[in-house]
N, C-alpha and C positions, 0 to 999 in steps of 0.2 A: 568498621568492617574492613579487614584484609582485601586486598585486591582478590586471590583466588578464593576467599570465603564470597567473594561477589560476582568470580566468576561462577561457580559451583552451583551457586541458587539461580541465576541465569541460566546456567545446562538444566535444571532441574523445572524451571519455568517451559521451559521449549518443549522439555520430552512428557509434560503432562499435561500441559495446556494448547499446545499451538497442536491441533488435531487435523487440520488439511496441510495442504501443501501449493503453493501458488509460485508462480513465476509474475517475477519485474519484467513490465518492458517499458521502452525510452521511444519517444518520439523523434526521429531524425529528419530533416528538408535533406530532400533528393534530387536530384533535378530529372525530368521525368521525359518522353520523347518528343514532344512539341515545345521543349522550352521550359516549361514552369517547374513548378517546384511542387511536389508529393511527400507524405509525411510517411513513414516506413517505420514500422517498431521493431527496436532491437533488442534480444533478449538481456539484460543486464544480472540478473539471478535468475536460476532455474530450482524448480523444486526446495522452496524456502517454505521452511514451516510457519503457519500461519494463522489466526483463528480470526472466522468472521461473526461478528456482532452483528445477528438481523435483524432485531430491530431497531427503527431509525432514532437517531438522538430528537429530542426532543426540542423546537423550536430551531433547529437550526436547515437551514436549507441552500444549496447550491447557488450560487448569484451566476447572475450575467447570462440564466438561459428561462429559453420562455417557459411559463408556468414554475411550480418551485419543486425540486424533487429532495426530498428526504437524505440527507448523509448517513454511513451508516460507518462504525468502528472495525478497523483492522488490527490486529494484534499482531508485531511481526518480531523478529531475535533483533536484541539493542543491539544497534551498530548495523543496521542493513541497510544499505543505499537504495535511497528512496529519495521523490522529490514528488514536487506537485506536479500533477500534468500527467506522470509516469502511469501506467494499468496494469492494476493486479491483475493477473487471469489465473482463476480459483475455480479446481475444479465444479462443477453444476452451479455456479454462481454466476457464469461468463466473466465478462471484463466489467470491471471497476477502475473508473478513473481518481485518482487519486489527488483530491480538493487541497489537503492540509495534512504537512507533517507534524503532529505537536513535539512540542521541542522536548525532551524527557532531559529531567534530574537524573545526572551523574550517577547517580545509586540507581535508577529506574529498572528493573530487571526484563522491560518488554517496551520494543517503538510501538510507540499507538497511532496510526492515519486518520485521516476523515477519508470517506471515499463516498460516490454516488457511483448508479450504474448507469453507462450511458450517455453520461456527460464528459467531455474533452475541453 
């Protein structure tokens, strides 16, 4: 496949599948007025197209917090700056914190997340 035969299906992926729109944000340390440090989120993307997958994948579940909460799939345009930690905020979904970027194959026409809600 051509480079713009791959970008093409890529545009064409986003404009019929990614049907919300969500904004990245970034966890930054701040240093707050008694000294310490506060975590501040910064908008990284705004208005990125993006499709949530509601229901939770099966068997897999959030580590390191109490009880186990369900992950659930984000769909977002290859090539969007994302990382773990980061929180989608998807319209009527609230914030999603974002567990896992799967690493997409070179031809991949959409980044796929893990994200839970509520979890940081």
């Amino acid at each position: 496949m051509r480079d713009w035969e791959l970008a093409a299906a890529r545009d064409a992926m986003v404009a019929q599948t990614l049907d919300q729109l969500c904004d990245v944000l970034r966890g930054d340390n701040v240093d707050d007025e008694y000294g310490g440090l506060t975590i501040t989120n910064a908008t990284v993307a705004a208005d990125v197209p993006c499709r949530i997958h509601t229901e939770p994948i099966v068997g897999r579940y959030a580590e390191g917090v109490e009880g186990s909460i369900p992950l659930m799939l984000v769909s977002l345009p290859f090539g969007t700056d994302v990382k773990p930690q980061d929180v989608l905020r998807i319209d009527g979904n609230g914030d999603l914190a974002v567990a896992r970027v799967l690493e997409p194959e070179t031809w991949a026409l959409v980044l796929t997340v893990e994200v839970s809600p509520g979890v940081r």
